[in-house]
C-alpha positions as CSV (number, residue, x, y, z in Angstrom):
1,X,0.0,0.0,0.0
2,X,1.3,3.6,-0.1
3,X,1.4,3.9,3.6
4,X,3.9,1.5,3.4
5,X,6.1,3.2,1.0
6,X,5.9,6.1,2.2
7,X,7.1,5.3,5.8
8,X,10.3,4.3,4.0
9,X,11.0,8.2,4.4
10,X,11.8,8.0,7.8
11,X,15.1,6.6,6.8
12,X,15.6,9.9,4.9
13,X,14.5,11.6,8.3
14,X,16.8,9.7,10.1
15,X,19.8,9.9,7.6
16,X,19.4,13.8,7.9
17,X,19.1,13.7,11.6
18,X,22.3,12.1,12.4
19,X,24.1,13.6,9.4
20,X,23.5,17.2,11.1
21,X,21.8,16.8,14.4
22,X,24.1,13.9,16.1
23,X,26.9,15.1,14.1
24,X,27.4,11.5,12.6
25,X,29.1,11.5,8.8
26,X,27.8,9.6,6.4
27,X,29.5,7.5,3.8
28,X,29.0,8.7,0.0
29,X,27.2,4.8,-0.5
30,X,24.9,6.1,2.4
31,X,24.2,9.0,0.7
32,X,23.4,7.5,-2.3
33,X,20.8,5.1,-0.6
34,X,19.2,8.0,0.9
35,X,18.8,9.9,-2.8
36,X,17.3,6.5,-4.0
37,X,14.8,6.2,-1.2
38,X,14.0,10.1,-1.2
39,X,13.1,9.7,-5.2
40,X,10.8,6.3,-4.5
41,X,9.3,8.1,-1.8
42,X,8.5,11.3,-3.8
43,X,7.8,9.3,-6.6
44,X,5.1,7.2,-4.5
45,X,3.7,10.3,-3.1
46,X,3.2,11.9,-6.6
47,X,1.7,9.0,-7.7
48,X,-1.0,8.6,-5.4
49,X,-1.9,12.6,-5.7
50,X,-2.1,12.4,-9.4
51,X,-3.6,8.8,-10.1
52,X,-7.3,9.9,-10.8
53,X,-8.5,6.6,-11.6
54,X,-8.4,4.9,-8.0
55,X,-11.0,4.8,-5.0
56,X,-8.6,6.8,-2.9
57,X,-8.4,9.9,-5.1
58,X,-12.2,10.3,-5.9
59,X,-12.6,11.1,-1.8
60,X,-10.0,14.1,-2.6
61,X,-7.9,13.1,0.7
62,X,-5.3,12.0,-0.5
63,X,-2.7,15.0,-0.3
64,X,-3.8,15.0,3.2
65,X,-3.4,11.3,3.8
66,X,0.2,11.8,2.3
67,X,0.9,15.1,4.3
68,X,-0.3,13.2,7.4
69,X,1.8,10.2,6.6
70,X,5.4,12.1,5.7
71,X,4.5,14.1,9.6
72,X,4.1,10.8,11.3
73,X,7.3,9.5,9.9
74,X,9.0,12.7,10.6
75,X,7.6,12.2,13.8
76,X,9.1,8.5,14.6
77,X,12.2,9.5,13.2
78,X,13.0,11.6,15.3
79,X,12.4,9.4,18.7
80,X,14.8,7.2,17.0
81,X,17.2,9.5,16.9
82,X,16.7,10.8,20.4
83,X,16.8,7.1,21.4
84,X,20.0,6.2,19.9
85,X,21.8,10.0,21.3
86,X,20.0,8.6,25.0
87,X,21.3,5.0,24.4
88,X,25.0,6.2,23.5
89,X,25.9,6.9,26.4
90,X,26.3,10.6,26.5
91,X,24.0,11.3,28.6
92,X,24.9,11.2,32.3
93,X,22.0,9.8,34.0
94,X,21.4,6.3,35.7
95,X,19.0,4.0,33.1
96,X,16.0,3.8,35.5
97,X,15.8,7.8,35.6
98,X,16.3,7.7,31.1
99,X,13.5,5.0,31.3
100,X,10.8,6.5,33.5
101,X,11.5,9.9,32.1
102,X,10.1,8.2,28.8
103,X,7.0,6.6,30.1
């Protein structure tokens, strides 16, 4: 389904996150998987918004679905980020006071 696909944008997200947010460098391969993922996802997108021939598109909320979709991932991305700067180490607090400050 395109919900599917389009949650495959979180690893863009995520890519982008650690690339300028955890300072992390990314290999030029990396980079290249991103590019490849960003276009299926854009691609995937577009296609939904401009396919005029499917049940989804006659309700007209489909731009919305998508906008909603790309924020969710954005969304999830960045707890994983946050997660993996938490679980790094970095952060000088015991692991019960990390855990219950999540829940």
């Amino acid at each position: 389904s395109m919900w599917m696909l389009l949650r495959g944008g979180g690893i863009v997200f995520v890519a982008l996150m650690k690339q300028y947010a955890l300072g992390d460098k990314l290999s030029l391969q990396m980079w290249v998987g991103v590019l490849i993922i960003a276009l299926a996802v854009v691609l995937v997108g577009a296609a939904g918004m401009v396919d005029s021939g499917s049940q989804a598109s006659v309700s007209g909320n489909v731009p919305f679905g998508v906008a909603m979709t790309v924020a969710g991932t954005f969304m999830q991305s960045v707890q994983y980020v946050y997660e993996e700067k938490v679980m790094s180490g970095e952060v000088g607090a015991p692991p019960w006071l990390l855990i219950c400050s999540v829940l």
